[in-house]
Residue, then its C-alpha position, 0 to 999 in steps of 0.5 A: x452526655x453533651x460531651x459525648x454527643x459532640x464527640x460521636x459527631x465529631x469522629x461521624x464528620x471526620x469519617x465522612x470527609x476521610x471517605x469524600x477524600x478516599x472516593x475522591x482520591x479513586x476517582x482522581x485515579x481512576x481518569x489519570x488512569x483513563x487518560x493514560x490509557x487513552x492516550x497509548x491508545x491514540x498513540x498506536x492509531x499513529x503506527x496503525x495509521x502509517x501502515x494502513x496509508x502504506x499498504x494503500x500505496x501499495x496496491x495503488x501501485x500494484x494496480x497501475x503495475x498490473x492495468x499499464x502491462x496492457x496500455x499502448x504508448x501514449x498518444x496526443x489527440x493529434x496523433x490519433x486522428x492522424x493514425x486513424x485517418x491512415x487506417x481507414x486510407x489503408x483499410x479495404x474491407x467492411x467497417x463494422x461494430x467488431x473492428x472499430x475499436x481497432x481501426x481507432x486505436x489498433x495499439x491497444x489490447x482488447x481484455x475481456x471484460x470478465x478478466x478486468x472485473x476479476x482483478x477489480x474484485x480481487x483488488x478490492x478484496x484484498x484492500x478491504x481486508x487492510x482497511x477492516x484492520x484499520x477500522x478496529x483502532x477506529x472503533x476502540x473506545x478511548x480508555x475503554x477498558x476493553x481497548x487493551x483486549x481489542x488490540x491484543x485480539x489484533x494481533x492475529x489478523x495482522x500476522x494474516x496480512x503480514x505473511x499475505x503482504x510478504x507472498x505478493x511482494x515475493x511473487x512480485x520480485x521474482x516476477x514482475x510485470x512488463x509493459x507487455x503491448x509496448x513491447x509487442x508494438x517495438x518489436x513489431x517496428x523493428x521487423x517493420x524496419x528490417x523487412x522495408x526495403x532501404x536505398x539508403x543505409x545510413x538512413x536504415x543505421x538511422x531508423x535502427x539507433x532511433x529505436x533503440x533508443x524508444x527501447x531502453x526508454x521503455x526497459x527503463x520506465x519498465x523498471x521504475x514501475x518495478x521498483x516503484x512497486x516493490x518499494x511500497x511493498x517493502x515498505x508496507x511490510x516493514x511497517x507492518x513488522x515494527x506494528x506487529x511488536x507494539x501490539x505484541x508488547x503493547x501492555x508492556x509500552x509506554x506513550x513515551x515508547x509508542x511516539x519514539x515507534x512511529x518516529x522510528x517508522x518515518x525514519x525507516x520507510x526514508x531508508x527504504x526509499x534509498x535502497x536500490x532496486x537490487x537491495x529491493x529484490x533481496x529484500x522483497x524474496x526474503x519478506x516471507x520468511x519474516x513474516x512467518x517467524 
């Protein structure tokens, strides 16, 4: 009998520390598991990240696109003092609340108030939909065990705001801002030059070549803006595609696969950088059909 009582206490004892050692074992897994998960998760914050600061970009420039259509030529303090000082010389009738504003700076444009609001409002809608995309990687629990389904359910939205991100940047290629009042004040110049009686030619010839020069300095930085702007569009939109395929495929990929994405993001926002303003307008009408297939 004492035999036998050492045997079953034996076996109980070798059962228990074979259970210690199974629950161990899954526990062990279980956080290997946890960290993996936790771990792509991170990695594809990168990608999302990437994304969020392009689009960020974008409408920045997308804002001072819109806002310098209506800006006159920048001016010193001096020179505004000067150019006050002649107005009101010149000026002969009464100065009033209504015409101040024009006597000081007759260059700019007065916009209504409401249509400022409206594209403040508008723009601030359309970042807040980026940047709520953004916030869902923020939000996701690290190995969460519904951190997959999360970013499964993201899927969507992104197409959303990849076809909205492909409709601006088309519009925007096929019609892009100018700087409208700088415009209307050359013009306005240039008849200013031809109507002035000139006793000397040369001097007129002068007058001419001076401003066609402040014309295509103007046409230039025109352009810049332009393709500034279309630039960080492309960009946006290109990113958000390569993180339309991480999400899509995000249960097949690996930490190794996610790190080798985002490098291919930087390397890819550096080419864009170098394509000319032609390969952006080609690019820029052709990012709607991508985005919807």
């Amino acid at each position: 009998m004492p035999d036998r009582a050492k045997s079953s206490d034996g076996a109980d004892m070798t059962n228990s520390i074979l259970i210690q050692f199974v629950r161990r074992s899954i526990l062990i897994g279980a956080i290997t598991l946890l960290a993996a998960c936790s771990q792509k998760a991170e990695t594809l914050k990168l990608s999302v990240t990437q994304f969020g600061s392009a689009t960020e970009q974008a409408f920045d420039h997308y804002d001072a696109a819109y806002s310098t259509q209506f800006a006159p030529f920048p001016k010193s303090d001096t020179a505004k003092r000067s150019a006050f000082v002649t107005n009101i010389t010149d000026f002969t009738g009464t100065i009033t609340p209504a015409n101040i504003d024009t006597l000081l700076d007759p260059d700019a444009v007065k916009i209504d108030p409401n249509v400022t609001r409206q594209w403040q409002d508008t723009l601030k809608g359309l970042r807040s939909q980026y940047q709520q995309f953004v916030a869902i990687f923020d939000n996701i629990e690290a190995g969460s065990a519904f951190g997959a389904s999360a970013v499964t359910e993201s899927g969507p939205i992104l197409e959303k705001l990849r076809a909205q991100l492909a409709t601006i940047s088309e519009e925007f290629a096929r019609t892009p801002p100018q700087f409208l009042t700088r415009r209307s004040t050359l013009i306005a110049e240039l008849n200013l030059i031809r109507t002035k009686d000139h006793n000397n030619p040369e001097a007129e010839s002068l007058l001419i070549e001076a401003w066609w020069q402040q014309w295509n300095s103007l046409i230039a930085a025109e352009r810049a803006m332009q393709t500034d702007t279309l630039r960080a569009f492309v960009t946006a939109s290109a990113l958000g595609n390569r993180l339309q395929e991480q999400i899509d495929n995000y249960a097949k990929l690996d930490v190794g696969s996610l790190i080798t994405a985002v490098e291919d993001g930087i390397k890819l926002s550096s080419q864009i950088g170098k394509l000319s303003p032609a390969e952006l307008v080609t690019q820029g009408t052709g990012l709607l059909e991508t985005a919807t297939n």
